[in-house]
N, CA and C atoms of all chains as a GROMACS GRO file, in nm:
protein
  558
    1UNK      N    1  -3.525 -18.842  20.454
    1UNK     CA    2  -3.415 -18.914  20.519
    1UNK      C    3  -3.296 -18.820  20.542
    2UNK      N    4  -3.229 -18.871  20.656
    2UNK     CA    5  -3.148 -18.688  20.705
    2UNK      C    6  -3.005 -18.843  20.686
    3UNK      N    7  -2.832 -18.733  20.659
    3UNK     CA    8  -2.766 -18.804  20.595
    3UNK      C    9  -2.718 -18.929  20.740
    4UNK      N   10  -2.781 -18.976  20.840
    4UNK     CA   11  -2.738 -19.079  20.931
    4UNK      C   12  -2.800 -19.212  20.875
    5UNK      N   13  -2.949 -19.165  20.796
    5UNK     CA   14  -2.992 -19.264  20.744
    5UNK      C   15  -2.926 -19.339  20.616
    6UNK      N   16  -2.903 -19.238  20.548
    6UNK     CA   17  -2.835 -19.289  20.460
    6UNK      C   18  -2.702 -19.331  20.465
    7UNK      N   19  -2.665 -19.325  20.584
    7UNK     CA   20  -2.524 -19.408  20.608
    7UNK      C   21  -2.564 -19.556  20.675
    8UNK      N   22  -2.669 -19.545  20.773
    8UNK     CA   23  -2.708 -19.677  20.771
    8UNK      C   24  -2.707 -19.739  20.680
    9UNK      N   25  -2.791 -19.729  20.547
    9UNK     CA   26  -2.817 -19.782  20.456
    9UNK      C   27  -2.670 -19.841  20.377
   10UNK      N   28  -2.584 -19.754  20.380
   10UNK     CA   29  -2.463 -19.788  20.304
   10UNK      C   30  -2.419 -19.858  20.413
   11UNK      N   31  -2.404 -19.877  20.515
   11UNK     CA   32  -2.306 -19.994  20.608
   11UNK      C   33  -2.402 -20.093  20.551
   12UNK      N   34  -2.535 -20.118  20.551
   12UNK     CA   35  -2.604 -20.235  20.553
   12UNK      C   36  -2.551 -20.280  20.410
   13UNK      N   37  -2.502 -20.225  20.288
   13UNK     CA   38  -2.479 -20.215  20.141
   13UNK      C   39  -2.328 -20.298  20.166
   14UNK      N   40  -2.269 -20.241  20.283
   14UNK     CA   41  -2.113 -20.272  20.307
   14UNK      C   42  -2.114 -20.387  20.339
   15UNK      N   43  -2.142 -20.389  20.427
   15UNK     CA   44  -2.143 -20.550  20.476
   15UNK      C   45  -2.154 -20.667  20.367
   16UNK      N   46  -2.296 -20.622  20.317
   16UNK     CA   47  -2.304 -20.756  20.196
   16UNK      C   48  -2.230 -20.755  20.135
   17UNK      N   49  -2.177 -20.631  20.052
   17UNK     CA   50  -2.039 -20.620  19.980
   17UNK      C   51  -1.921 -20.720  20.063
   18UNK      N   52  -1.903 -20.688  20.143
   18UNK     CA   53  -1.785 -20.695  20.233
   18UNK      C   54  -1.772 -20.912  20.242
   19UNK      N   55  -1.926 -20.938  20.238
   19UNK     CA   56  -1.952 -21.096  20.274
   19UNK      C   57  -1.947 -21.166  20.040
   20UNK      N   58  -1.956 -21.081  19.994
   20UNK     CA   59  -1.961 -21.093  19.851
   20UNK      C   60  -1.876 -21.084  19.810
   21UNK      N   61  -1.727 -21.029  19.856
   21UNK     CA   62  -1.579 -21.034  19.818
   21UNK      C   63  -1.516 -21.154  19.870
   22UNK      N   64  -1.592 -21.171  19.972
   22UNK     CA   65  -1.494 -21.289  20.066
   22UNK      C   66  -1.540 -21.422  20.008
   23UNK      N   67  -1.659 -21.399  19.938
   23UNK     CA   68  -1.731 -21.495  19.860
   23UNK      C   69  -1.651 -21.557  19.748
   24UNK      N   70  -1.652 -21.435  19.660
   24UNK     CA   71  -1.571 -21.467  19.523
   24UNK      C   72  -1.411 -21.493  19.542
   25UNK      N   73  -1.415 -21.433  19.666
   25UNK     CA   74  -1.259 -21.508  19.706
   25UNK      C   75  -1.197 -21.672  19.726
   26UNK      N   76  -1.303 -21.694  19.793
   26UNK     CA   77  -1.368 -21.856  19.797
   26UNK      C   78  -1.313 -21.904  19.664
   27UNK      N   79  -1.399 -21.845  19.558
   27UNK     CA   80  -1.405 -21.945  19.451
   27UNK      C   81  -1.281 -21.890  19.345
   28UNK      N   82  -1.219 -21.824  19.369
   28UNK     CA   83  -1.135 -21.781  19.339
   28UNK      C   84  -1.009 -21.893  19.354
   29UNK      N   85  -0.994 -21.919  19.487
   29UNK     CA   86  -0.844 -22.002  19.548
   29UNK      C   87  -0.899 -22.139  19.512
   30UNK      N   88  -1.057 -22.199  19.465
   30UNK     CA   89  -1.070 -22.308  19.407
   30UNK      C   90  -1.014 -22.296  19.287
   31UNK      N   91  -1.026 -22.189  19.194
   31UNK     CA   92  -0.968 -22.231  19.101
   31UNK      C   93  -0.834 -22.200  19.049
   32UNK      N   94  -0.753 -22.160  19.193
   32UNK     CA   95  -0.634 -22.152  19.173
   32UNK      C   96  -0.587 -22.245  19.211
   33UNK      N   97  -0.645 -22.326  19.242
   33UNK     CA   98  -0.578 -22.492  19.322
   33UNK      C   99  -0.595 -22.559  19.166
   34UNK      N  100  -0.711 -22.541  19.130
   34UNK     CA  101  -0.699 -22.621  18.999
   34UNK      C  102  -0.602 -22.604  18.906
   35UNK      N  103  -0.599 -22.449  18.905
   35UNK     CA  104  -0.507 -22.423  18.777
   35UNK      C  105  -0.359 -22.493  18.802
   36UNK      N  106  -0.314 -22.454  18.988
   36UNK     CA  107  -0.194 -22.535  19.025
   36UNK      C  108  -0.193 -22.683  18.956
   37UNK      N  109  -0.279 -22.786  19.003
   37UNK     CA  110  -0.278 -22.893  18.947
   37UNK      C  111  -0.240 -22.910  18.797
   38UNK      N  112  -0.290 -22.845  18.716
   38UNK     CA  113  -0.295 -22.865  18.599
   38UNK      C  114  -0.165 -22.751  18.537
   39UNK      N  115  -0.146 -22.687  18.597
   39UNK     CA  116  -0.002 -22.595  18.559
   39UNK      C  117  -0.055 -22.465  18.468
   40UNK      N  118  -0.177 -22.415  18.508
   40UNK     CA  119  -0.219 -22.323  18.396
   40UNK      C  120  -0.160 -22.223  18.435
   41UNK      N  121  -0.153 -22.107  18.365
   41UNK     CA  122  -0.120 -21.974  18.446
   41UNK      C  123  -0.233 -21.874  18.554
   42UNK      N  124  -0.178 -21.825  18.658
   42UNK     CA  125  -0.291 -21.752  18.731
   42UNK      C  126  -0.317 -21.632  18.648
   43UNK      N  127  -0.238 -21.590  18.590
   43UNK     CA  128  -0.271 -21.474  18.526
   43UNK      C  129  -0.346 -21.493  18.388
   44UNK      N  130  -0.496 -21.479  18.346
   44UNK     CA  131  -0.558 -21.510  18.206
   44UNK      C  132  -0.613 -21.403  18.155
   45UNK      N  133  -0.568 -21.313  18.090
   45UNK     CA  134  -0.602 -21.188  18.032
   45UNK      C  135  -0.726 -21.193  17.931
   46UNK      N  136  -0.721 -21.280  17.870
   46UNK     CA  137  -0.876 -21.308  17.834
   46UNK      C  138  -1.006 -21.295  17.946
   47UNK      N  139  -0.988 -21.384  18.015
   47UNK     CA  140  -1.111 -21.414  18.088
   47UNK      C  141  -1.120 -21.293  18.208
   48UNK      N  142  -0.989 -21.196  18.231
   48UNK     CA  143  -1.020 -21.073  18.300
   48UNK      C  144  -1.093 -20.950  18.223
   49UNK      N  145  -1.049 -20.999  18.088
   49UNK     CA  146  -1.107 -20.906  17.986
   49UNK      C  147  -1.284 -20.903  18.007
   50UNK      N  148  -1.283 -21.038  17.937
   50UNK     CA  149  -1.424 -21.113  17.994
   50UNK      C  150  -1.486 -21.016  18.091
   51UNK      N  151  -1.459 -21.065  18.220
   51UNK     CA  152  -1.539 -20.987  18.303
   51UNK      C  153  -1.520 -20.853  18.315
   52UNK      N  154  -1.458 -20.765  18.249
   52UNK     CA  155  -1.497 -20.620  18.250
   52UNK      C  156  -1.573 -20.593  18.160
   53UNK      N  157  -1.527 -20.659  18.034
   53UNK     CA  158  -1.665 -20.629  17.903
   53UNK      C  159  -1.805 -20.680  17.996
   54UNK      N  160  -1.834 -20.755  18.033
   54UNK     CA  161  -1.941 -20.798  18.103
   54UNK      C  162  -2.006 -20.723  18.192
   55UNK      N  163  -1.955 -20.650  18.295
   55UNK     CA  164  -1.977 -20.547  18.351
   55UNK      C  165  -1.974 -20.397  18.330
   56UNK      N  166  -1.932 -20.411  18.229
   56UNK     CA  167  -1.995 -20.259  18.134
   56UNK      C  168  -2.080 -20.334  18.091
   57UNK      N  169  -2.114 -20.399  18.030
   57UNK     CA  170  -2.257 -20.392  17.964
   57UNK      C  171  -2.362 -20.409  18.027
   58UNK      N  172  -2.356 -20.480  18.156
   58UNK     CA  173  -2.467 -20.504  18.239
   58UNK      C  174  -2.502 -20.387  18.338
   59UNK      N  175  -2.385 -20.283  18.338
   59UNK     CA  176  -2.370 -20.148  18.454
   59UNK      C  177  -2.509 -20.107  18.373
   60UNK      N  178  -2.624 -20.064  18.512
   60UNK     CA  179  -2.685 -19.951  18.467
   60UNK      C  180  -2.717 -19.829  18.549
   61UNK      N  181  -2.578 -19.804  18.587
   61UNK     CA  182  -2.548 -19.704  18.665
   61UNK      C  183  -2.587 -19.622  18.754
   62UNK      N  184  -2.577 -19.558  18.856
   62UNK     CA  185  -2.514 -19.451  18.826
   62UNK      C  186  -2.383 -19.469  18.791
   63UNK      N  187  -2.301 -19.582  18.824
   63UNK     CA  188  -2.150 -19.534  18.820
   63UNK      C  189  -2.100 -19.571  18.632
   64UNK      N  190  -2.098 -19.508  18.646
   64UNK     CA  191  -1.977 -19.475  18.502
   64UNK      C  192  -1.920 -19.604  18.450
   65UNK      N  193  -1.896 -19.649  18.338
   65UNK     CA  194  -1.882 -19.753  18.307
   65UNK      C  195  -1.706 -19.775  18.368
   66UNK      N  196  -1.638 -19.634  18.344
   66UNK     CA  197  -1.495 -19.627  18.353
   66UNK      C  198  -1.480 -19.677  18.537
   67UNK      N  199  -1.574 -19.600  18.619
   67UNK     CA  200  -1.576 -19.668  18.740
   67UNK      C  201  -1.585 -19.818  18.755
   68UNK      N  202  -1.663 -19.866  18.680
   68UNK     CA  203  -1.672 -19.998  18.690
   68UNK      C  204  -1.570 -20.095  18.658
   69UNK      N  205  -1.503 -20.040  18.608
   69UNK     CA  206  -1.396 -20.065  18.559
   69UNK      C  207  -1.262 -20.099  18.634
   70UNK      N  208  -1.289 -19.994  18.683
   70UNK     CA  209  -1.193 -19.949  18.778
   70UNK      C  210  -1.210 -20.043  18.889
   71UNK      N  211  -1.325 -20.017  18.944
   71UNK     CA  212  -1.386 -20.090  19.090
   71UNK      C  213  -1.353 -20.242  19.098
   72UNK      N  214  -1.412 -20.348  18.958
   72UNK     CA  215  -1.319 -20.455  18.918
   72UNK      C  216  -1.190 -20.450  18.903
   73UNK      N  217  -1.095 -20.404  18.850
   73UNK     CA  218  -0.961 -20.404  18.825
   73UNK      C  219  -0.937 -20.462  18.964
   74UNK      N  220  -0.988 -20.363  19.020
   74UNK     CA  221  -0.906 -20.386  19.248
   74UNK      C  222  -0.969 -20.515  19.264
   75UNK      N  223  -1.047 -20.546  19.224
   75UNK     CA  224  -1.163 -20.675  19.255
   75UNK      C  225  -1.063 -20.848  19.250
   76UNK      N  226  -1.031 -20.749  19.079
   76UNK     CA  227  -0.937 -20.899  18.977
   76UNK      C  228  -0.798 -20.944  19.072
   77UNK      N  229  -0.794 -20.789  19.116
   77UNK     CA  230  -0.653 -20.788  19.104
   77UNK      C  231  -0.590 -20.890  19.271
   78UNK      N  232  -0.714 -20.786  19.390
   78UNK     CA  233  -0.673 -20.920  19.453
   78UNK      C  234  -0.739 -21.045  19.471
   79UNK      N  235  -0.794 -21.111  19.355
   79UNK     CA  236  -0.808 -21.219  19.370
   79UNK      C  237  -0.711 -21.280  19.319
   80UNK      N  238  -0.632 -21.219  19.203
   80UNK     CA  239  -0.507 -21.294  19.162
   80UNK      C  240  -0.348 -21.299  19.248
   81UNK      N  241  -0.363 -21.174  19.340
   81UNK     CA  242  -0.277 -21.160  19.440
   81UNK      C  243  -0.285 -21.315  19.565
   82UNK      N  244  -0.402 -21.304  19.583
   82UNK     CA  245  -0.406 -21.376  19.703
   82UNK      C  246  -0.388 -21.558  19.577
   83UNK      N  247  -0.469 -21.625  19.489
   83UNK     CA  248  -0.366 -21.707  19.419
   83UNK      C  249  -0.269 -21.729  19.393
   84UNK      N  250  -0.148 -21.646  19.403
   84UNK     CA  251  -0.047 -21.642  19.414
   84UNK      C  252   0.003 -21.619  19.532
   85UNK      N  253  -0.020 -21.573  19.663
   85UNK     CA  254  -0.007 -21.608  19.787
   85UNK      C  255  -0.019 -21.769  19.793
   86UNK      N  256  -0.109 -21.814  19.783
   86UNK     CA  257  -0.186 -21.964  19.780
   86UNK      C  258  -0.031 -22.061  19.719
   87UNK      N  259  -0.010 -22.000  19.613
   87UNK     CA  260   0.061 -22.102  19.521
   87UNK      C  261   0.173 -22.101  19.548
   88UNK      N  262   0.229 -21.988  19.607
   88UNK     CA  263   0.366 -21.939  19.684
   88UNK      C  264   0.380 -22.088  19.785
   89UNK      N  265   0.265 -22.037  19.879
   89UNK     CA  266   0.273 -22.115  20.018
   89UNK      C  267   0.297 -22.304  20.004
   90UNK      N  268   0.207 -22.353  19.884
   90UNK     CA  269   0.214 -22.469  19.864
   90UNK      C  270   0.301 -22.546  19.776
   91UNK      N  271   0.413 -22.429  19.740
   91UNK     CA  272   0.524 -22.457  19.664
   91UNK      C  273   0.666 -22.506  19.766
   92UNK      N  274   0.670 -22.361  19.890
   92UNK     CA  275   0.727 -22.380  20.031
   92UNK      C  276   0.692 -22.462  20.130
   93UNK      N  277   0.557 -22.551  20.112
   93UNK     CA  278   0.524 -22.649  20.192
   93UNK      C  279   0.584 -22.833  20.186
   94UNK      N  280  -1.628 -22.977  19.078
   94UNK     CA  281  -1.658 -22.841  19.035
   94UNK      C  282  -1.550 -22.822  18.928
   95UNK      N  283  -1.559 -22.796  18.816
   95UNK     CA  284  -1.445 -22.759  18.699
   95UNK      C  285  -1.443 -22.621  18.679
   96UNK      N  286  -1.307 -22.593  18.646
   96UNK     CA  287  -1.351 -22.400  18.610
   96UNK      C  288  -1.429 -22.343  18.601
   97UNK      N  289  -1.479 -22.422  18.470
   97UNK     CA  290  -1.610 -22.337  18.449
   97UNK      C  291  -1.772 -22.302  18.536
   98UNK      N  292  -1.709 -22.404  18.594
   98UNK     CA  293  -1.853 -22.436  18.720
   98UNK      C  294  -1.774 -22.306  18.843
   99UNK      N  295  -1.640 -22.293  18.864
   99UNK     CA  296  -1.640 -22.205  18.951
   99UNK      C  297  -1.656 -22.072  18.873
  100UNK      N  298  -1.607 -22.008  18.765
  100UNK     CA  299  -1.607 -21.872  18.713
  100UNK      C  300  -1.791 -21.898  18.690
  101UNK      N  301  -1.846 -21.990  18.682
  101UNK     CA  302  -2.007 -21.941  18.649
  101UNK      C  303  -2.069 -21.853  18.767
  102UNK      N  304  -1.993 -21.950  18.930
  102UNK     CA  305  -2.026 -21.891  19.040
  102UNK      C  306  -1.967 -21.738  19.067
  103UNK      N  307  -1.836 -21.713  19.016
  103UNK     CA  308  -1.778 -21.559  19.028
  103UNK      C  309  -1.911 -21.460  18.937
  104UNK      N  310  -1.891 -21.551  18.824
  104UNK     CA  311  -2.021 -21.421  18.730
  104UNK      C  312  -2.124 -21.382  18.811
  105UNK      N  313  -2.180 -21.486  18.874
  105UNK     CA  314  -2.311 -21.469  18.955
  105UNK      C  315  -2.263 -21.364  19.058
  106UNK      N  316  -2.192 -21.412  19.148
  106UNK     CA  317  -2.097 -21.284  19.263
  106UNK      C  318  -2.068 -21.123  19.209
  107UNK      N  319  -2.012 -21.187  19.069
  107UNK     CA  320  -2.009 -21.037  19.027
  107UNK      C  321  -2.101 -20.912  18.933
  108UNK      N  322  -2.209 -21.021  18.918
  108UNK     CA  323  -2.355 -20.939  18.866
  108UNK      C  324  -2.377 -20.865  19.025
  109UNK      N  325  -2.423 -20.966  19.146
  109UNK     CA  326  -2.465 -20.882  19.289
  109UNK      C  327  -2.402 -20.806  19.331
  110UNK      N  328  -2.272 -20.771  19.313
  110UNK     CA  329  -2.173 -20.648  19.332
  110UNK      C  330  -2.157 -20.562  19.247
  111UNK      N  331  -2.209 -20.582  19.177
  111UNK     CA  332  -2.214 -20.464  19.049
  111UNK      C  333  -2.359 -20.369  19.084
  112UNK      N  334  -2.407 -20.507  19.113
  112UNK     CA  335  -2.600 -20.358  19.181
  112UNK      C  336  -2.558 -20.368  19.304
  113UNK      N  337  -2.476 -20.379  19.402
  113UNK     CA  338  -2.485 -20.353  19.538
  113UNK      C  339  -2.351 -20.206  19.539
  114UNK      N  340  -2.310 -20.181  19.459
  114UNK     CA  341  -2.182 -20.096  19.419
  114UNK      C  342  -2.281 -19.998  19.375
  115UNK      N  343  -2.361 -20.016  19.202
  115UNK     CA  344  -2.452 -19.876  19.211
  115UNK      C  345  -2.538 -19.851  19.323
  116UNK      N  346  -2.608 -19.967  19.425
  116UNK     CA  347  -2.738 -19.906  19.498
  116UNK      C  348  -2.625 -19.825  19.610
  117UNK      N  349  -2.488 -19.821  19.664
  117UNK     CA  350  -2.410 -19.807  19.737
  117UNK      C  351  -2.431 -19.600  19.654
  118UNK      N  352  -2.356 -19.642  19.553
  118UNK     CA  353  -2.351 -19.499  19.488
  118UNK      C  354  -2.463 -19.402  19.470
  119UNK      N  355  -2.624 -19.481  19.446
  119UNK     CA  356  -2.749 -19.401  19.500
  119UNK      C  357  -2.761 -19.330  19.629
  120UNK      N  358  -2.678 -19.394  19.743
  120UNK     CA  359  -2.703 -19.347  19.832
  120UNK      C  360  -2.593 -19.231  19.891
  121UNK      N  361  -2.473 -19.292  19.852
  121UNK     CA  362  -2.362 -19.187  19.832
  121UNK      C  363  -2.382 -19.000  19.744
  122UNK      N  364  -2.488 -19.089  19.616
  122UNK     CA  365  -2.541 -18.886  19.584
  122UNK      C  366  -2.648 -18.831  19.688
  123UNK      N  367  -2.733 -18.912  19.731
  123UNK     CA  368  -2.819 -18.857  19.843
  123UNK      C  369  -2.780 -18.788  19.909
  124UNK      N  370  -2.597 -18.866  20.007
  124UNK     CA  371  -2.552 -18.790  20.093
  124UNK      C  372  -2.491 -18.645  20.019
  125UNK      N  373  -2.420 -18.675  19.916
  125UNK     CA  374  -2.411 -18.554  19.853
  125UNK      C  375  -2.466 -18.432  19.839
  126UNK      N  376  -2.624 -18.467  19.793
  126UNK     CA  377  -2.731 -18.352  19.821
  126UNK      C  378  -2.720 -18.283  19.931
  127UNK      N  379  -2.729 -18.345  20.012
  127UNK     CA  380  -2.757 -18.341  20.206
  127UNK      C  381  -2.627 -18.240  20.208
  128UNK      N  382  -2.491 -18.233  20.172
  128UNK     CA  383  -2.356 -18.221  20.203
  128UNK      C  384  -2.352 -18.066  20.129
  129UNK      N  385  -2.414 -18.126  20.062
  129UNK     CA  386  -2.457 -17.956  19.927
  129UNK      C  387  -2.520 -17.860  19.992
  130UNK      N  388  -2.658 -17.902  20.010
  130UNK     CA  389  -2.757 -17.790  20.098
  130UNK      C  390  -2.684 -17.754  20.229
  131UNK      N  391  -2.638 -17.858  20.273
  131UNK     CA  392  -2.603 -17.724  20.450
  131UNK      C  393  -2.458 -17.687  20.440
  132UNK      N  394  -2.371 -17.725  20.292
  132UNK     CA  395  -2.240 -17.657  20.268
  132UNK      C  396  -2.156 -17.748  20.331
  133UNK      N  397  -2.220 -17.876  20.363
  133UNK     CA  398  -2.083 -17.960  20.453
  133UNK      C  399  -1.967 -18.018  20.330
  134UNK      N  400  -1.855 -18.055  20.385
  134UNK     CA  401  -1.783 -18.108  20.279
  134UNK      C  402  -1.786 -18.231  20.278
  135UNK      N  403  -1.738 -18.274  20.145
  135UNK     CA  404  -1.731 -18.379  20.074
  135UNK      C  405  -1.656 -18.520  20.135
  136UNK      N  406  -1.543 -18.454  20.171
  136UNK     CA  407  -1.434 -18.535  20.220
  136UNK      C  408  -1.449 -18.550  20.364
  137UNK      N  409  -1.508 -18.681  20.419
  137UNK     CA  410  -1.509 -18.654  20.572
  137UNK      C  411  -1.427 -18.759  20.651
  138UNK      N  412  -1.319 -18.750  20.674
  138UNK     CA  413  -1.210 -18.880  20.681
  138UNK      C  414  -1.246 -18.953  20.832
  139UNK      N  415  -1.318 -18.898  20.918
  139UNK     CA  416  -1.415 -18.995  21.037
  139UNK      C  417  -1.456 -19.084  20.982
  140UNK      N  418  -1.536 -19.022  20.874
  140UNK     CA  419  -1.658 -19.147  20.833
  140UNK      C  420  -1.591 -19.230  20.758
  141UNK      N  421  -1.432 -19.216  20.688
  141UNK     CA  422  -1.439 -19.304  20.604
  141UNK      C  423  -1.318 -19.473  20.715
  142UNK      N  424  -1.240 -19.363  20.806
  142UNK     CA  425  -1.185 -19.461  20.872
  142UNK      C  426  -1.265 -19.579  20.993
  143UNK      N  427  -1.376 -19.446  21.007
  143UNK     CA  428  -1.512 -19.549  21.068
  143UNK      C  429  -1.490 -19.681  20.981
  144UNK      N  430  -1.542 -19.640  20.804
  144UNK     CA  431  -1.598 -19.754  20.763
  144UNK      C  432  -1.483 -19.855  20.713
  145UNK      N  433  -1.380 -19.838  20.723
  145UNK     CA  434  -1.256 -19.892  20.683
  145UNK      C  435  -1.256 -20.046  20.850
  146UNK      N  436  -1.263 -19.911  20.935
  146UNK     CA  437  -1.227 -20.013  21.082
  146UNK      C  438  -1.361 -20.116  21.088
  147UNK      N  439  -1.459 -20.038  21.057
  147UNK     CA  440  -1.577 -20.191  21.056
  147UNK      C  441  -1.541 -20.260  21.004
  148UNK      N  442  -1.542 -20.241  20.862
  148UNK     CA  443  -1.538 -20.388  20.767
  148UNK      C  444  -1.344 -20.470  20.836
  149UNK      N  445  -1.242 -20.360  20.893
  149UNK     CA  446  -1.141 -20.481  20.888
  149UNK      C  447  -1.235 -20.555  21.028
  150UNK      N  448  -1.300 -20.519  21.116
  150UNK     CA  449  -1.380 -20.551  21.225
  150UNK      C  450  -1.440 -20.712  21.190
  151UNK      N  451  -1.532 -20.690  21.084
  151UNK     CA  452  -1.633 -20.762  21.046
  151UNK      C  453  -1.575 -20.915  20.966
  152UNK      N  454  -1.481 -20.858  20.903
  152UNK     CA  455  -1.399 -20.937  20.791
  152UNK      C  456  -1.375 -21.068  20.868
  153UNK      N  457  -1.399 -21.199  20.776
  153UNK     CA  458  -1.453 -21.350  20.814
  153UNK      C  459  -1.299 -21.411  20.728
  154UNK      N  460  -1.253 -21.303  20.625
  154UNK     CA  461  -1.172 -21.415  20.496
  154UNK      C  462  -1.255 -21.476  20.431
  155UNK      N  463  -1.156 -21.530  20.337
  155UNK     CA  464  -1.016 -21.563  20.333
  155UNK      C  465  -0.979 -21.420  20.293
  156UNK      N  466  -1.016 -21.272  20.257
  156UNK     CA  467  -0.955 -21.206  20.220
  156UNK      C  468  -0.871 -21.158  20.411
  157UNK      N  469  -0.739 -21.107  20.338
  157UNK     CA  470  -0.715 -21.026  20.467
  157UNK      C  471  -0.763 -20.859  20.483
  158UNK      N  472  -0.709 -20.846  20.607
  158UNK     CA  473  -0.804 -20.699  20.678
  158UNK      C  474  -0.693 -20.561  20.571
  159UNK      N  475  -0.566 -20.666  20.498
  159UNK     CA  476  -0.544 -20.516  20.404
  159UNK      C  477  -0.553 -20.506  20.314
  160UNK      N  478  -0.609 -20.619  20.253
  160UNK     CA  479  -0.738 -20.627  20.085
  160UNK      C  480  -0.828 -20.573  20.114
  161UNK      N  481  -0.925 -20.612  20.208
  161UNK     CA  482  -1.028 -20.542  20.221
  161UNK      C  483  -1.011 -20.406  20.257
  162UNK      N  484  -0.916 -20.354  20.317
  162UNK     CA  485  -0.928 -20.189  20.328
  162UNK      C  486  -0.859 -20.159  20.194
  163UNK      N  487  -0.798 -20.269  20.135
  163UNK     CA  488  -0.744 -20.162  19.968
  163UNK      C  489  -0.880 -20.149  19.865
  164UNK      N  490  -0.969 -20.255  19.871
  164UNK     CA  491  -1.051 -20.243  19.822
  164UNK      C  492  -1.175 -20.138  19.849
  165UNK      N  493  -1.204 -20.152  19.996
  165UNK     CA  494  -1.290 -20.042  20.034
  165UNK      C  495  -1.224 -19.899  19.985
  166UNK      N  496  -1.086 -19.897  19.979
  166UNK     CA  497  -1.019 -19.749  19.980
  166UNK      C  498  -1.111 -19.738  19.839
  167UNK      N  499  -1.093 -19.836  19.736
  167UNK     CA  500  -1.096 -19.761  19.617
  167UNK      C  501  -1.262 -19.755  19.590
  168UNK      N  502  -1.335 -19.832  19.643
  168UNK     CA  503  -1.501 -19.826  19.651
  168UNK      C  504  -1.562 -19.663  19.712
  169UNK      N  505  -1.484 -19.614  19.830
  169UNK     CA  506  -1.489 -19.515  19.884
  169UNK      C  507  -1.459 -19.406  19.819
  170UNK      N  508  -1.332 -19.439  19.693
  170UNK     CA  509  -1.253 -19.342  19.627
  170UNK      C  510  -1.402 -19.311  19.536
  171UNK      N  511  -1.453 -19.407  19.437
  171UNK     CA  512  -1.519 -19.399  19.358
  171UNK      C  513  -1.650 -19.289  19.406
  172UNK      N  514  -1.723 -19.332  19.552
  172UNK     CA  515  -1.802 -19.212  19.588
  172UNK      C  516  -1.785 -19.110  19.628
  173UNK      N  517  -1.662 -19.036  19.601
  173UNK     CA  518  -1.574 -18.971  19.681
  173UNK      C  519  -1.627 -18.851  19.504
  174UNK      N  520  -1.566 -18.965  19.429
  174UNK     CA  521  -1.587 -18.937  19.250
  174UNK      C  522  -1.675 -18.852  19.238
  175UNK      N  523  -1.796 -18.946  19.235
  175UNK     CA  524  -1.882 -18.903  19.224
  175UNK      C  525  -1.996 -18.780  19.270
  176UNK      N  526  -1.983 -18.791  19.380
  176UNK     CA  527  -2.032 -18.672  19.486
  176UNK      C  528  -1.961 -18.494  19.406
  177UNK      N  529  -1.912 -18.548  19.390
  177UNK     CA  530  -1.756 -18.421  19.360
  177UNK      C  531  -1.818 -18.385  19.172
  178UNK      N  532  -1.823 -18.483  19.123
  178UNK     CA  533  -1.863 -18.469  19.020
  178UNK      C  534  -2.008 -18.395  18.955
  179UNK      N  535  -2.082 -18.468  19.089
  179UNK     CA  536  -2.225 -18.427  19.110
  179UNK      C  537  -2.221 -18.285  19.164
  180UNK      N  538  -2.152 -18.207  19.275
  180UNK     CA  539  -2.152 -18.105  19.315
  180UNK      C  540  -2.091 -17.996  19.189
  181UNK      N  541  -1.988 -18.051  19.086
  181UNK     CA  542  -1.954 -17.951  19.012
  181UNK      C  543  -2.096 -17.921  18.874
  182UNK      N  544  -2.113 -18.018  18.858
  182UNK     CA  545  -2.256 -17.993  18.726
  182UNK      C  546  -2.350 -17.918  18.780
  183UNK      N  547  -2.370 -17.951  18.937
  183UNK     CA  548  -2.501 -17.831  19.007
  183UNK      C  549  -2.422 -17.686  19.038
  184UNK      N  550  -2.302 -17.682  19.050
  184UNK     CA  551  -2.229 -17.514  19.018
  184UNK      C  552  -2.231 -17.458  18.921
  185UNK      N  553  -2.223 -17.543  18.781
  185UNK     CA  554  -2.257 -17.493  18.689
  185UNK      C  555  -2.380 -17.516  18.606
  186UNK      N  556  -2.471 -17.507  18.651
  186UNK     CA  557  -2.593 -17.542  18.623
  186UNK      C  558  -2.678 -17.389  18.620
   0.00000   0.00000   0.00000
């Protein structure tokens, strides 16, 4: 395989990625509507914890556990950004 | 759907992005190899604003087109990592 193929391969990798963020984004602003209702905080340091311990342990790499790490952090981070977009907007509404 | 019924659905989202992130990075050392043998470099900023402009292209939401390029930045950063990492252990090898 000469490296055009293997960029095919990674757009085809992208995309699903790309349809798998927008996914968890989804369920993300569901449960920032809930938490609104109920007055929880968007920010839960436990359960972000949660899912990084979780994903180190399930990584079986190549990437580095510290990558994984990393790669979630951006993951968490705007899903809690855009909940708070959400909660902004329906506070000003 | 109660919290827990939505974070069960994120876990699930975020097991398939966790192997679609390493099979992404399998293919990212491939290109590496490829980049190694004919001396090309590492850093090729065509290909990466190519893949930046698809996905804001492609992008459905709810994320917006500058989450998704913050996120791709740092997915990109990570094979960027790696490749680099991979080329220094075969220099000193």
């Amino acid at each position: 395989m000469d490296l055009e193929d293997w960029r095919e391969r990674i757009d085809t990798v992208d995309l699903k990625l790309l349809e798998l963020l927008n996914e968890r984004t989804r369920y993300s602003l569901e449960i920032g509507k809930i938490k609104e209702r109920r007055h929880l905080p968007i920010y839960v340091p436990e359960r972000e914890q949660q899912i990084y311990e979780r994903m180190e342990r399930l990584n079986q790499g190549p990437l580095s556990d510290k990558a994984v790490r990393r790669l979630f952090e951006r993951i968490i981070d705007e899903s809690r950004r855009i909940e708070k977009e959400m909660a902004e907007k329906n506070r000003n509404a």
